[in-house]
C-alpha positions in Angstrom: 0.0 0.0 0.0 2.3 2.5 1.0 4.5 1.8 -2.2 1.6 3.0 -4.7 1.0 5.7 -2.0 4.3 7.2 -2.9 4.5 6.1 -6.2 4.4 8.4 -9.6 1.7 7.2 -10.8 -1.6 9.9 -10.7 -4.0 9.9 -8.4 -6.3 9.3 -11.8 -5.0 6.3 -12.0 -4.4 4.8 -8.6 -8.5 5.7 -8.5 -8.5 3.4 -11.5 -6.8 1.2 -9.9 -8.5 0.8 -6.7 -11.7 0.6 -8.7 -11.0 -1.9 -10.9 -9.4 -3.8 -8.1 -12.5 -3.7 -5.9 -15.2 -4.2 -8.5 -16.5 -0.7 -8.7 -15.1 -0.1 -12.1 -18.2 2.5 -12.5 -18.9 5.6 -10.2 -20.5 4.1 -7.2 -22.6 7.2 -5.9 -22.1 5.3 -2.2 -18.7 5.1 -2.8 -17.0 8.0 -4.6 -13.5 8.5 -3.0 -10.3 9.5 -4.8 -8.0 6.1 -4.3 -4.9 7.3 -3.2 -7.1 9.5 -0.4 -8.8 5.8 0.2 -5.4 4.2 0.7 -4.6 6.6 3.3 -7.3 6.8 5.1 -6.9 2.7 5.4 -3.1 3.4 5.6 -3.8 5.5 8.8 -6.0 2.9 10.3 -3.6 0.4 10.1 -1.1 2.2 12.0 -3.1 3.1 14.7 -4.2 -0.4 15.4 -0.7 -1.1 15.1 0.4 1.5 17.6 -2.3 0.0 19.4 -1.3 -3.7 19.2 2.8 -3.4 19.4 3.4 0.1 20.6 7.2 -0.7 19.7 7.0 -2.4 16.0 8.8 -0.2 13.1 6.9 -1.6 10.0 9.4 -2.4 7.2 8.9 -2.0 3.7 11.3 -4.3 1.9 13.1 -3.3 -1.9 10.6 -4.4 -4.4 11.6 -7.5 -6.2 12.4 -6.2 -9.4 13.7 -9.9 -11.2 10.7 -10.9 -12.2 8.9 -7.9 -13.7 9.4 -9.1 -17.5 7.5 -12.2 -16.0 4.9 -10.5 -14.4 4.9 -7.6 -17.6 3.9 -10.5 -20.0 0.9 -12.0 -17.3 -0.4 -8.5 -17.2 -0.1 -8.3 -21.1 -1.9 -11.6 -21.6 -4.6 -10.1 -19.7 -5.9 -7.5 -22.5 -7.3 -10.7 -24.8 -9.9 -11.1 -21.8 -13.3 -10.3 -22.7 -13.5 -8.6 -19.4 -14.0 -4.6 -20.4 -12.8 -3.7 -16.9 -9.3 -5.5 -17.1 -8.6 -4.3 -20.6 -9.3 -1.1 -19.0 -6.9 -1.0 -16.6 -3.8 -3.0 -18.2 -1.7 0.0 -18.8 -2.3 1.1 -15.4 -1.3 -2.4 -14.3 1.9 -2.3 -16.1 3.1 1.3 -14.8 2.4 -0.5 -11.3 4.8 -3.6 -12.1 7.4 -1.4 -14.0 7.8 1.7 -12.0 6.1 0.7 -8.4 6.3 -2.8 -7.4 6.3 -6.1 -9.8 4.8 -8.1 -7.2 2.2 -5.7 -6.4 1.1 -5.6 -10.4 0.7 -9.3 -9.7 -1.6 -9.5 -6.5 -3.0 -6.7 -8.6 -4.0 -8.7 -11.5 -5.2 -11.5 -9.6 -7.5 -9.3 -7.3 -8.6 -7.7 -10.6 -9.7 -11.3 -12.4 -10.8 -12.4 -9.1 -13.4 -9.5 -9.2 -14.7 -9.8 -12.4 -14.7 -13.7 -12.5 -12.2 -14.1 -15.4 -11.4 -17.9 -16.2 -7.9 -18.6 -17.1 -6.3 -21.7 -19.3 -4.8 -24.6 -17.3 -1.4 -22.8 -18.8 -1.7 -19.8 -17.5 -3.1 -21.3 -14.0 -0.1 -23.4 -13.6 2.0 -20.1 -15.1 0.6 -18.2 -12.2 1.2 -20.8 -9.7 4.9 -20.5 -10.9 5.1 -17.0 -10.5 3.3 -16.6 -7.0 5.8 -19.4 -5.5 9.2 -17.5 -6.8 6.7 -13.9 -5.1 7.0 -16.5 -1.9 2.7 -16.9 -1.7 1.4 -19.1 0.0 0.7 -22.7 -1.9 -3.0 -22.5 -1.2 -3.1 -18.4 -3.0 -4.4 -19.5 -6.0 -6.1 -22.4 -5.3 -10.1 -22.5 -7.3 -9.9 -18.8 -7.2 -9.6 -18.4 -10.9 -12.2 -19.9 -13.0 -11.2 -22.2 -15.3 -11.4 -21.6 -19.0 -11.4 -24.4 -21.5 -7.6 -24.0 -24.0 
């Protein structure tokens, strides 16, 4: 969060972003808010209920893991034959993510992103993904059945 908090890309686009990413590609009148505001609203709250929790603990925020960006680029890529409107949508934002904020945060990004608009995958890019999330250092059970499947 705090890495596309402080990133370059525009608040235009982190909005995108967090829209996409949450399923509200569309103005929701209930829910207008600029994303980067959103993310620190919900940036704040997590450090109070840190503060709260461990009074002592320095969060740390690791060097991205730039090695596998290429990888992740050519996921995020793949992703604009979808017939999914919303992803298409949002695939250049997803690439300015993995190439100038984080390449492991373009991924969970992508995931969340077909997640939320039910996108099957092929066997090959499920067992593709799989790759890439174990070398990201997921959990084996991330993408378990979360993807729909798609017939090759």
């Amino acid at each position: 969060m705090r890495r596309l908090l402080d990133s370059v890309l525009s608040d235009e686009a982190v909005t995108v972003l967090w829209r996409t990413a949450s399923g509200r590609s569309c103005v929701d009148e209930a829910f207008d808010a600029d994303g980067r505001t959103w993310l620190e609203q919900v940036a704040q709250a997590c450090r109070e209920r840190l503060a709260e929790i461990d009074p002592v603990c320095t969060p740390y925020l690791s060097p991205a893991r730039t090695d596998l960006a290429e990888t992740v680029l050519r996921e995020v890529r793949e992703a604009t034959r979808t017939e999914a409107v919303e992803v298409r949508g949002v695939v250049r934002v997803l690439e300015d993510v993995v190439t100038t904020v984080d390449p492991d945060l373009g991924f969970r990004l992508l995931l969340e992103i077909l997640f939320a608009y039910d996108v099957p995958v092929t066997d090959a890019q499920r067992v593709r993904y799989q790759a890439l999330a174990e070398q990201l250092g997921y959990s084996a059970d991330h993408l378990d059945d979360q993807l729909p499947r798609r017939p090759e």
